[in-house]
C-alpha positions as CSV (number, residue, x, y, z in Angstrom):
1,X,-3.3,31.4,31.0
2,X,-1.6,28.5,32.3
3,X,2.0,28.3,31.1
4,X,1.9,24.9,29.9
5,X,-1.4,25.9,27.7
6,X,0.5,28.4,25.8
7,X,3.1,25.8,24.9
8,X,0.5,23.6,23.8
9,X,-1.0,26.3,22.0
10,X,2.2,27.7,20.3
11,X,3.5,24.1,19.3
12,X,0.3,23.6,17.6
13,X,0.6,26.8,16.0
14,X,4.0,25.9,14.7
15,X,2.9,22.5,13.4
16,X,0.2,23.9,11.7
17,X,2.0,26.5,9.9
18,X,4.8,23.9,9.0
19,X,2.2,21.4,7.6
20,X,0.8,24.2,5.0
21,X,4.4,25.2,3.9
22,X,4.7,22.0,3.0
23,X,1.4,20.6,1.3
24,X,2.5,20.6,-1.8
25,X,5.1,18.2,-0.9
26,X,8.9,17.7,-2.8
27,X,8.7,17.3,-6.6
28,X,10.1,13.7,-7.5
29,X,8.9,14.1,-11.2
30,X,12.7,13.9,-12.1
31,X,12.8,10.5,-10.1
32,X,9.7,9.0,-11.3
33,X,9.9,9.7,-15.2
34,X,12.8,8.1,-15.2
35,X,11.1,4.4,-14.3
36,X,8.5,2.5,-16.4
37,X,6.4,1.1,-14.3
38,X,4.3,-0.7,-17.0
39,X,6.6,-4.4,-16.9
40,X,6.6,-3.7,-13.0
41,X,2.9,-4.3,-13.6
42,X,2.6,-6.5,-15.7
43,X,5.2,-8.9,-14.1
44,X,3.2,-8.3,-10.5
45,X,0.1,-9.5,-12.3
46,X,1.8,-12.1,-13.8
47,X,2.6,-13.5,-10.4
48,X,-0.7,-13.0,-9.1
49,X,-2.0,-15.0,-11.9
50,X,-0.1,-18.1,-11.5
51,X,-1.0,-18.0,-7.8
52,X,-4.3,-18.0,-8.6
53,X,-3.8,-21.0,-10.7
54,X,-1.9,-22.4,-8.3
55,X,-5.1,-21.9,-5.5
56,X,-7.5,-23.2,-7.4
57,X,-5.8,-26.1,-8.3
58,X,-5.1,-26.9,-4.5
59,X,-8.4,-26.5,-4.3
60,X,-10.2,-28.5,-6.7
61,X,-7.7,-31.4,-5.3
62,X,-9.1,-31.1,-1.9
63,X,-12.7,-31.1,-3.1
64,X,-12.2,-34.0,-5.6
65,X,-10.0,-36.3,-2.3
66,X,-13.3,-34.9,-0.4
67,X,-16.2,-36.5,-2.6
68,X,-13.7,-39.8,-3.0
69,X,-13.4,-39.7,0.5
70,X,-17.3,-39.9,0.7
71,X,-17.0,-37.0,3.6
């Protein structure tokens, strides 16, 4: 075989044995209980609801100017 297929081939190995080692991935249990995400939420979707107040106003302005406009 070609020397630089058997690199290939044995990096490729090496990644793939890596990769299942580590599937499970690091616990950050510790980290996470920690926070309450429940006012991150609710303050998020708080936000997003004034925006979308904020939209549709703009909106409705434009389309009211529009019909005064006759255009």
């Amino acid at each position: 075989m070609n020397k630089n297929i058997q690199r290939g081939l044995l990096a490729v190995g090496a990644l793939v044995s890596a990769s299942g080692a580590m599937a499970a991935g690091p616990d950050m249990s510790g980290l996470t209980t920690a926070v309450d995400f429940g006012t991150v939420t609710t303050a998020i979707l708080a936000i997003a609801g004034l925006l979308a107040i904020v939209y549709v106003a703009i909106k409705g302005a434009k389309i009211g100017l529009g019909m005064l406009k006759g255009g």
